[in-house]
Structure formats: structure tokens, C-alpha cells
N, C-alpha and C positions, 0 to 999 in steps of 0.2 A: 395112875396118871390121868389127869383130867384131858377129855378128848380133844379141848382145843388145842391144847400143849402136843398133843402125841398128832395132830394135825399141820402144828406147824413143822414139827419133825420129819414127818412123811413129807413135804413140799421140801426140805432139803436134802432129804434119802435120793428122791427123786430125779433131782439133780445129778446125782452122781452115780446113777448107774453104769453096768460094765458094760453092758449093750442097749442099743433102741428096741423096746419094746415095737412090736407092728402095729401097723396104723389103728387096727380094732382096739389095742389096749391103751392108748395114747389117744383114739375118741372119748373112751370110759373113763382114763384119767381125766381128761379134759374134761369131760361134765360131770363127774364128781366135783371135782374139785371149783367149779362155776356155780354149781348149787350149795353147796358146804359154805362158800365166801358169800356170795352173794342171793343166795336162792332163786327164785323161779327166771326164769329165760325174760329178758325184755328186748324192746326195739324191733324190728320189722325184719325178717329172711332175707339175707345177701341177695343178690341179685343172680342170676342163671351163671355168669360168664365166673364169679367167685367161686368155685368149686369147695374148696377149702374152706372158704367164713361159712359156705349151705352146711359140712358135714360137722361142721361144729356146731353150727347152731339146729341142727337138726338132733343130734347127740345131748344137747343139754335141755334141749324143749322133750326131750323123752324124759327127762328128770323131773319136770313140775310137778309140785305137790309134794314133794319129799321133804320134809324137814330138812332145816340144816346138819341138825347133829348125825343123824340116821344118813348125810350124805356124806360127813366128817367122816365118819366112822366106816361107811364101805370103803372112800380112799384110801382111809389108814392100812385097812386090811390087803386093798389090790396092790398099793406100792409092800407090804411085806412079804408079798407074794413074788414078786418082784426082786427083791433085795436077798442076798446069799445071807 
């Protein structure tokens, strides 16, 4: 199966998990899944008092330079990690 296809799969695996992964694997998800669509991080660091928009965009500014596909493809693997 070609990786975009097995990509969109894992975005709705994802969804339907039995429990919430903690917050460390749902940053990883998150910026996987921000470099894979879109790649490298743009726009400027939330602001101090956004706690939330910093560790997201601090999570996926660790991802720059990574190809898209090489970031498709670590997603695909975390959410089957994930999935029973």
C-alpha cells in the first residue's frame, strides 16, 4: 500500500482509539502528523500565556527537515503501535 493511503488510514485509526494516549504520545502524534501534511513548522511561537499552541508548536518545530514521507511513515507506525 502506497504511504499516503496507509497515512490517511492511520488519521482515522486514530480517531477511534480505545483510550487517550498521554500527552507525550499525542505531541509525537501531533507533529508527525503537521510535517507529513504540511511539513516544516511556519508562523511565529504562541505567545507565553498559550501553554498548549508553545507545546505544539515546539513538538513540531523539532520535526523540521524531515521529509514528508519519512514523517508519513513514522505516524503510520506510532498509531499502529497504538491500535490493538
Amino acid at each position: 500500500m502506497e504511504i499516503k493511503n496507509e497515512f490517511e488510514l492511520a488519521q482515522s485509526q486514530v480517531k477511534h482509539l480505545n483510550t487517550t494516549p498521554p500527552p507525550a504520545i499525542l505531541l509525537e502524534l501531533y507533529s508527525l502528523y503537521k510535517q507529513g501534511s504540511l511539513g516544516d513548522v511556519t508562523g511565529s511561537r504562541p505567545g507565553f500565556l498559550d501553554i498548549r499552541g508553545r507545546a505544539k508548536f515546539d513538538a513540531w518545530k523539532k520535526k523540521k527537515g524531515i521529509a514528508s514521507e519519512k514523517a508519513q511513515l513514522a505516524y503510520v507506525q506510532l498509531v499502529n503501535k497504538l491500535t490493538p
